[in-house]
Each structure stands twice: as C-alpha cells, then as structure tokens.
N, C-alpha and C positions, 0 to 999 in steps of 0.2 A: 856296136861295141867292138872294141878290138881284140883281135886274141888273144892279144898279152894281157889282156883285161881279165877277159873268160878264164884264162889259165891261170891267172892271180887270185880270180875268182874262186876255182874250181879248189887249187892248193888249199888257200886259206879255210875253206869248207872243210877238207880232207882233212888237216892237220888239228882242227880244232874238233873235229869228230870223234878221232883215234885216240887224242886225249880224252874226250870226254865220255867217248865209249866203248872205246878198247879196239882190236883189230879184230878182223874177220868178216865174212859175208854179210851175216844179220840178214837175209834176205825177211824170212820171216817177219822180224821188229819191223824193218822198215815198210812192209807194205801194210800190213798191221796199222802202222803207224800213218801211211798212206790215205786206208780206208777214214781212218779217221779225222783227219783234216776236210778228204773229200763230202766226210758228212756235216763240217762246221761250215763249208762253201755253199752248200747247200740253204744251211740256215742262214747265213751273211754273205751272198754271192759277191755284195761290191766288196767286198773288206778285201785290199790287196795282199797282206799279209798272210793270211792264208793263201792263196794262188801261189804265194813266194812259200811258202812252207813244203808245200806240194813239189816246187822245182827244185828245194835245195835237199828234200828227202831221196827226189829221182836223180840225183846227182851224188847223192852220198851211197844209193845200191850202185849206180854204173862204178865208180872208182872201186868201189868192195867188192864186185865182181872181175873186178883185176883191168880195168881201163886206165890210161893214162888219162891227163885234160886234153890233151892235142887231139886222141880220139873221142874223146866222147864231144868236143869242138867240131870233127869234120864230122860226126857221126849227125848231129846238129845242123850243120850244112848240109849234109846229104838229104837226111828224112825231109827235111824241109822241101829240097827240089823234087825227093821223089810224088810228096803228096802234090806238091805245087805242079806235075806235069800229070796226075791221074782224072778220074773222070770224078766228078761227085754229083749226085742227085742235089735235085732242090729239098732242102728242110721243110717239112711239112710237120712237123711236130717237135717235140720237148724230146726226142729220140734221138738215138743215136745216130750221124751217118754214115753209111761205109762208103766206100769207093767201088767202084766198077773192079770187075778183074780186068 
C-alpha cells in the first residue's frame, strides 16, 4: 500500500472520529475499547473485521496522542524492521513471544 494511501487512510479515520467523538486523547475509551474487540477475536479469530477494528482503534489513539499520518506511517515502517531484525524463540505454545534483548 502506498503512503498516499495510508495517509488518506489515516486522515479519513481521524476526520471521521473527531466528528463522531470529539477531540482529545481518549486514551482510556480507546483501549477500553481495544480490550474489548480483543476479546471478540478471541471468540471469532478468523472474522477480519475485528483484527481491522483493533488497527483503526490503534490508529485513532496514535493520531490523539498528537502524531501526524507521515509518523505514525514511518513509525510502521520502523517497528516493523526493528522486529524483523531481533531474535525471536520458537513458539511453543498459545503464549506470548518476546524477543531476545
């Protein structure tokens, strides 16, 4: 996907949020809100709509936490190479993995 994509993407989230929820942080609501998607994925893990509920709520705290799309786009790109270059164990269970330091 292209960035002009992501950042048309990201806007259009933003703008249709503030209308619908006002401005400010919300940290709270949205993880709140977080938890509770993450426990619908739980009951309907293939349902992609939830997984997408999940990314447009973590996109709606980074912009409310004062990120533009451009950042929260390379911040996207980064995390991604940062995990992509760390160590991970092999999965051996329905557990969490972490990474190596």
């Amino acid at each position: 996907m292209s960035e002009l994509i992501m950042t048309n993407l990201i806007e259009r989230q933003r703008d249709w949020s503030l209308e619908t929820f006002g401005p400010g942080r919300a940290t709270d609501r949205i993880c709140a809100h977080i938890r509770e998607e993450l426990i619908e994925i739980t009951s309907t893990p293939d349902d992609l709509d939830e997984w997408v509920d999940v990314m447009l709520l973590a996109m709606d705290g980074a912009w409310r936490s004062v990120h533009t799309p451009g950042e929260i786009i390379r911040a996207l790109h980064r995390k991604q190479s940062v995990n992509s270059s760390r160590q991970w164990p092999e999965p051996t269970s329905d557990q969490p993995c972490h990474h190596a330091v």
